[in-house]
C-alpha positions in Angstrom: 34.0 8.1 32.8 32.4 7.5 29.4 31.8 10.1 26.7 28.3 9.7 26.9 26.6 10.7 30.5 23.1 9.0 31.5 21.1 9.1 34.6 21.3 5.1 34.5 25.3 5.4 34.3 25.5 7.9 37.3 23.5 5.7 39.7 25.3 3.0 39.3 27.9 4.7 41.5 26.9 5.3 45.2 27.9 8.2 45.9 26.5 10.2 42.3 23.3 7.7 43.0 22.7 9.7 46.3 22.9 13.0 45.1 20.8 11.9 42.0 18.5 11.4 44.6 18.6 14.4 46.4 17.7 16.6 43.2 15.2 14.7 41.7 13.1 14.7 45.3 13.5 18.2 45.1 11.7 18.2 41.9 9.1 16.1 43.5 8.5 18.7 46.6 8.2 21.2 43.5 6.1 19.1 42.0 3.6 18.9 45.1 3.8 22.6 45.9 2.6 23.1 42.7 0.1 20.3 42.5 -1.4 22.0 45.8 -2.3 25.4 44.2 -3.5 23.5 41.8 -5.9 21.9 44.5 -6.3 25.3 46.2 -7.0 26.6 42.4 -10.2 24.3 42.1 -11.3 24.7 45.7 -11.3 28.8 45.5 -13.4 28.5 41.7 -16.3 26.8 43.2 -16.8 28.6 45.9 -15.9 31.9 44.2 -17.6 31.4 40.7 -19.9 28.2 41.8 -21.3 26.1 38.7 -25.2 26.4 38.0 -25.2 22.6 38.3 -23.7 19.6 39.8 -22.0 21.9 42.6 -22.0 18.8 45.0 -20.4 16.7 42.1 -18.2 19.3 41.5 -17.1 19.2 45.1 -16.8 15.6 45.2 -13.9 16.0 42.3 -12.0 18.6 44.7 -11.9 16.6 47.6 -11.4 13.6 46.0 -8.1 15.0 44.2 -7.0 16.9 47.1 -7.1 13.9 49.3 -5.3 12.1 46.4 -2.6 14.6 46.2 -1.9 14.4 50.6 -2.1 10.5 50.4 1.1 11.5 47.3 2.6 13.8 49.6 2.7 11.3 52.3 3.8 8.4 50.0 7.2 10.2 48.9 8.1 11.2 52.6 9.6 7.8 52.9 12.2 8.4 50.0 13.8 5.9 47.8 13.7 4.9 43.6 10.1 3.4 44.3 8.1 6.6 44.4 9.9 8.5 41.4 9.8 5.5 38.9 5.7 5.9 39.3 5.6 9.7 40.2 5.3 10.8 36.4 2.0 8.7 35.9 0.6 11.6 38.9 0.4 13.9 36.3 -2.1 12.3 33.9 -4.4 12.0 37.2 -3.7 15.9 37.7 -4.9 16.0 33.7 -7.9 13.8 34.5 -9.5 15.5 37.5 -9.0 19.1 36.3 -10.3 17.6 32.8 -13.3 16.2 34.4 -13.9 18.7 36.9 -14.2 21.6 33.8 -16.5 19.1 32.3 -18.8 19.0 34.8 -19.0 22.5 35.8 -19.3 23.4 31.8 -21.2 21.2 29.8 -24.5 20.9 31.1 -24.9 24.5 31.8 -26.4 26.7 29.5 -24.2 29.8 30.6 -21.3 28.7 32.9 -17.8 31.0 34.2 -17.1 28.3 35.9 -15.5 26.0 33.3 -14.1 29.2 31.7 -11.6 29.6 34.6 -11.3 26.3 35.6 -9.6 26.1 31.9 -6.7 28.1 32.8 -5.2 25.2 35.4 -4.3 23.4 32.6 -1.4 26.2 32.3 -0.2 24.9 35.8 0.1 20.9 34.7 3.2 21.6 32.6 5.0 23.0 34.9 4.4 19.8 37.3 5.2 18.3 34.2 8.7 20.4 33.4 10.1 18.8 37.1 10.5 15.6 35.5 14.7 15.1 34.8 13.6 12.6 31.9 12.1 15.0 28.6 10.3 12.1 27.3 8.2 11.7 30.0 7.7 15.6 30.3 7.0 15.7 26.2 4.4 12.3 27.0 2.6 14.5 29.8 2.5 17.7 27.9 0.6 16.6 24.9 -2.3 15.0 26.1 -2.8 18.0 28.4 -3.0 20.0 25.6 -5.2 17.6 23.8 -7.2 17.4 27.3 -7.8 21.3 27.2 -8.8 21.8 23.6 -11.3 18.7 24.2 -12.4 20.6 27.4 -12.9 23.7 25.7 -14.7 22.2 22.1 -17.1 20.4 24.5 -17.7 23.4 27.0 -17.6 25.8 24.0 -21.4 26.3 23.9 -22.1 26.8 27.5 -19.1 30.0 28.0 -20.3 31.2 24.3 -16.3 31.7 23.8 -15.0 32.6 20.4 -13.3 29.9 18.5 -10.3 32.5 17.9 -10.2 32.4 22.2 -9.9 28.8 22.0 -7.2 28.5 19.4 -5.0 31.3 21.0 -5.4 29.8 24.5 -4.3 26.4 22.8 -1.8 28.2 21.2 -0.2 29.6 24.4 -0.6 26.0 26.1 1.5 24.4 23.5 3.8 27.1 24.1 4.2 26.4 27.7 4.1 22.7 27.1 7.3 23.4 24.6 8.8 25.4 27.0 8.5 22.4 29.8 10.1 20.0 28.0 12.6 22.5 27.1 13.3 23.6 30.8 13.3 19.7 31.4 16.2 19.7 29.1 18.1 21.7 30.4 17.4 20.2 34.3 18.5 17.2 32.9 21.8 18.2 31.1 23.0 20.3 34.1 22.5 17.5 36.5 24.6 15.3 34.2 27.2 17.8 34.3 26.9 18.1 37.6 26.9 13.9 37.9 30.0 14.2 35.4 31.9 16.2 37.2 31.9 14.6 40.6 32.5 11.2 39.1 35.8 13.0 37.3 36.5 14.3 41.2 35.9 10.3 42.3 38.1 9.1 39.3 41.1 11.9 40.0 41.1 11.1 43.8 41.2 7.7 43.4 44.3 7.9 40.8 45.7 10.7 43.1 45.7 7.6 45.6 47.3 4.8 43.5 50.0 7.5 42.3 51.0 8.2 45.9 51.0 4.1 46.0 53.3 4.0 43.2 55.7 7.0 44.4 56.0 5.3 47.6 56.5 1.9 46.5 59.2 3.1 44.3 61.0 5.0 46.6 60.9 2.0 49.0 62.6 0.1 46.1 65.3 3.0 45.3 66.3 2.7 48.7 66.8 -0.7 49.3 68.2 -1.6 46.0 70.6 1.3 46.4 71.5 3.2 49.7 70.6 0.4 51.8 72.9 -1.9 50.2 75.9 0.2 50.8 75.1 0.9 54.1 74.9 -3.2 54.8 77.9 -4.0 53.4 79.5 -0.9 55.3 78.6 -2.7 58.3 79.7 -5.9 57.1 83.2 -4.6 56.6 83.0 -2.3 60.0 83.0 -5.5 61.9 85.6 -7.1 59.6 87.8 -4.3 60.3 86.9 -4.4 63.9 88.2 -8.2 63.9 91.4 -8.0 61.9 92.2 -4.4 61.6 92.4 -4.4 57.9 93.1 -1.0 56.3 91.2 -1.9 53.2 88.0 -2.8 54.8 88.3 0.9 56.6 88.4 2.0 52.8 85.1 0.1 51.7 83.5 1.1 54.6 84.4 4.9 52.9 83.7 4.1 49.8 79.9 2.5 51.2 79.2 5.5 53.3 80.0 7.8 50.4 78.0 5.7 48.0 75.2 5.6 50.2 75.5 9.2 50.7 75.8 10.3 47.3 72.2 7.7 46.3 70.5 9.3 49.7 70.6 12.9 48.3 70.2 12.1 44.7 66.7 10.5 45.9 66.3 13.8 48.0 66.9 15.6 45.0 64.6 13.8 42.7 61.8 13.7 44.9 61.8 17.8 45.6 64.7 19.5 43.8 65.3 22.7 45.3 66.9 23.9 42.2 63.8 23.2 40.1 62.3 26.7 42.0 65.1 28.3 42.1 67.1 27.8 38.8 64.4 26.4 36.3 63.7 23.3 34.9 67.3 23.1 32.7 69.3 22.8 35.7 67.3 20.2 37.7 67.3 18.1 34.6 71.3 18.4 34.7 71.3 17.2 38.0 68.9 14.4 37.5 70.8 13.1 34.1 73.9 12.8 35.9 72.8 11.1 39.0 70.4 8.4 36.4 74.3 8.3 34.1 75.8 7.4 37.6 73.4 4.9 39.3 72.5 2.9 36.1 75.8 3.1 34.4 75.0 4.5 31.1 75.7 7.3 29.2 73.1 10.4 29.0 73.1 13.0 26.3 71.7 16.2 27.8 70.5 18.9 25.3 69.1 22.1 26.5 70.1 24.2 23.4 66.6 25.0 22.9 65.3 26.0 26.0 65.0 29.4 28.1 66.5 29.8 31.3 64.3 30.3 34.8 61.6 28.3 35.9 58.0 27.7 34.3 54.9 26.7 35.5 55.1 23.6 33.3 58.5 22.7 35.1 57.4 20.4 37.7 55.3 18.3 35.4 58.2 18.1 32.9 60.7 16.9 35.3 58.6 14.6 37.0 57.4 12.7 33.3 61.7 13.2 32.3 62.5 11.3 35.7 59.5 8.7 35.5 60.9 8.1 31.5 64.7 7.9 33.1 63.9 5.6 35.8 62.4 3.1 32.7 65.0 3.3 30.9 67.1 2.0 33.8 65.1 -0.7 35.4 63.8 -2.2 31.8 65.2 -0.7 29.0 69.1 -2.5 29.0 70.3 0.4 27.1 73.8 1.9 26.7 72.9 5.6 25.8 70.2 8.0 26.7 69.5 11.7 24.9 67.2 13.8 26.8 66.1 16.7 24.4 64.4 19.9 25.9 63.3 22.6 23.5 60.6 25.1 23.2 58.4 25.0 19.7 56.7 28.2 20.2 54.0 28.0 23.4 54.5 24.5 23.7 57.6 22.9 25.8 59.0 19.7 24.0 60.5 17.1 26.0 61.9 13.4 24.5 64.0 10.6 25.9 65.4 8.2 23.8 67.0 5.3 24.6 68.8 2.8 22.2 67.7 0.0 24.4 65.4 -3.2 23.9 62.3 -1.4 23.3 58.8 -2.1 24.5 56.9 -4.4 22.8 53.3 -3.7 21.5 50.9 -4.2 24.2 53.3 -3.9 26.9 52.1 -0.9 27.7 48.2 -1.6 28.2 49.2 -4.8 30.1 51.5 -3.0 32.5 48.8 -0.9 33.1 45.9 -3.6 33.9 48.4 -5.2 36.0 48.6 -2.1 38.0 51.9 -0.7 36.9 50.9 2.4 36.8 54.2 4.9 36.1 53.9 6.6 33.0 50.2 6.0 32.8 50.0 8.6 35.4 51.9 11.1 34.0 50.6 10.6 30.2 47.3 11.5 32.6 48.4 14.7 34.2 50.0 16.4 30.9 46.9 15.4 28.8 45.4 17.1 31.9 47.0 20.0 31.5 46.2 20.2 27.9 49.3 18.4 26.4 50.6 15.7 24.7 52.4 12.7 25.7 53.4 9.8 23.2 55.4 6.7 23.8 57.0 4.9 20.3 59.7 3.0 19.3 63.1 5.0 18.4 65.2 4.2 15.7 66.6 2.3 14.9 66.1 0.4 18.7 65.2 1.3 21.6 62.1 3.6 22.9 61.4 7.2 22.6 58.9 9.6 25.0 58.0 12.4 23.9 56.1 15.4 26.3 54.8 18.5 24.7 53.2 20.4 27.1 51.8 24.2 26.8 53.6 26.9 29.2 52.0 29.5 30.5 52.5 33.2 29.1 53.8 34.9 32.3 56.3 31.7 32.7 57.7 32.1 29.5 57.8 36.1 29.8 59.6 35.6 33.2 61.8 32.7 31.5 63.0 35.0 28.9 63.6 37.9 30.9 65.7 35.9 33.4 67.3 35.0 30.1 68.7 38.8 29.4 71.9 40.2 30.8 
């Protein structure tokens, strides 16, 4: 996923588009609770602390917002992206009818409550506003309220007799709260992108959990036939050669095949789930696996384990499945003569290289083996950067290519490393 997480970027995927949707029509439910105490706010002032004048006007504001505010309600039932793409412009209505029902309650009385508490809703119309996932829109809805309320109170100023000081401090506290909604909006918005984030990571991992399994499968497939199955054909070849002329030698290839085939069958057994990596550490499944790769590809490997502590680590099945990925390169591509496999500890970290002295990989290579879908040691470069390590492909010297792993090991692995280490 990129570095940088927008709303715009989630919904492009279905699935993150879906649960975008989801939260943000739970803001708008919020939004409409709110907007209906707001309604029920209003309805309760006129008939509690009626206006001298213009009650029936008055009236006619209430019931023309209210039924305004159901015909919203019943609009944003149906879901979908229309409704929230125009939902935000609700608010300056909400800002308009509470601004011009204060008016008219106020500003042709000579001595009016009525405006006085009908002031205070303007408190409620940042909090509709602080629903909003997009802080521009909250900031662009929170300022004219508070420009709405000090114009309401400057106009309706002479009728309520209030003090300028009550005016300034009540403006003071709705800027407060208006601050405070775009902050809250803020902080909606950068947990939902988290949120967004971290299921389109899950997406991404599954997905290369999937095309790994593709990969281990497809090579397996290809180990088998290019190497136990081969023996095992011409063992049959020769069985029914030595079934026709009784031959003793073809009863001795047919030996040679089985044992062959054999051996290959429970290297791959080895390779895919060594039992000894569990049992005996890291340092003796790599022994295994060097001389089986030394066998089958018919090259020399340098094994040196001077460096490393016996017993197994966490980071051990992560090593030896980026050692064997590196090994099985080296035989299929690399045309080399001589492989060293280094494995050393540098304080925390576990260090792993293989070297080869073969043809080398030529820049590019790499990224164009990986658009076309090879997807090896890609895979494993993933899972050790994963697990907070480091995994570099370069040339050697003065041929061939080098892989180096370093890869941090957890404390209670190394502390049971070294103490299976002590006599």
């Amino acid at each position: 996923m990129a570095d940088r997480v927008t709303l715009e970027g989630l919904s492009e995927t279905p699935e993150l588009r879906e649960i975008l949707l989801r939260h943000a029509y739970r803001s708008v439910r919020v939004q409409l609770g709110l907007r209906g105490l707001l309604v029920l706010f209003m309805a309760l002032t006129l008939g509690f602390v009626p206006p001298e004048h213009d009650l029936l006007a008055c009236c006619l504001i209430v019931v023309g917002y209210a039924a305004w505010a159901g015909a919203l309600a019943v609009r944003t039932r149906g879901g979908g992206l229309g409704p929230l793409r125009w939902m935000w412009l609700a608010l300056l209505v909400d800002t308009a009818a509470l601004s011009a029902l204060t008016l008219v309650a106020g500003i042709a009385a000579e001595q009016s409550w009525t405006a006085d508490v009908l002031v205070n809703g303007f408190y409620v119309i940042p909090m509709l506003a602080a629903t909003s996932l997009r802080p521009v829109v909250c900031a662009a809805i929170a300022v004219p309220t508070l420009g709405a309320s000090l114009a309401v109170s400057i106009l309706t100023q002479q009728a309520n007799a209030e003090p300028w000081s009550s005016i300034l401090l009540r403006s003071l506290v709705l800027a407060g709260l208006a601050s405070g909604s775009v902050a809250l909006s803020f902080v909606q918005l950068s947990r939902v992108l988290t949120i967004g984030q971290l299921l389109g990571e899950r997406i991404d991992l599954l997905d290369e959990i999937v095309r790994i399994e593709a990969h281990e499968r497809a090579l397996l497939a290809e180990d088998l036939h290019d190497g136990a199955l081969q023996y095992l054909l011409a063992a049959r070849q020769d069985l029914d050669d030595a079934r026709d002329t009784g031959d003793p030698d073809a009863f001795v290839r047919v030996d040679h095949a089985l044992r062959e085939s054999s051996t290959m069958l429970r290297s791959t057994v080895s390779e895919l789930h060594p039992a000894v990596l569990e049992q005996a550490g890291l340092a003796r499944a790599l022994t295994d696996l060097t001389a089986g790769v030394a066998a089958r590809g018919r090259l020399t490997v340098d094994l040196d384990l001077a460096g490393w502590l016996e017993g197994p680590t966490a980071a051990d099945p992560a090593l030896y499945a980026a050692a064997r990925e590196a090994l099985i390169n080296v035989v299929k591509h690399a045309n080399a003569r001589t492989v060293k496999v280094t494995l050393d500890r540098d304080g925390r970290d576990a260090v792993l290289v293989v070297s080869d002295d073969g043809s080398g990989i030529a820049e590019g290579v790499l990224a164009q083996r990986l658009a076309d879908g090879h997807i090896g040691l890609a895979s494993h470069r993933a899972r050790i950067t994963a697990a907070g390590g480091e995994f570099r492909i370069e040339p050697a010297a003065p041929t061939g290519t080098r892989v180096t792993v370093r890869m941090p090991v957890p404390e209670e692995s190394a502390r049971s490393a070294t103490v299976a280490r002590l006599p």
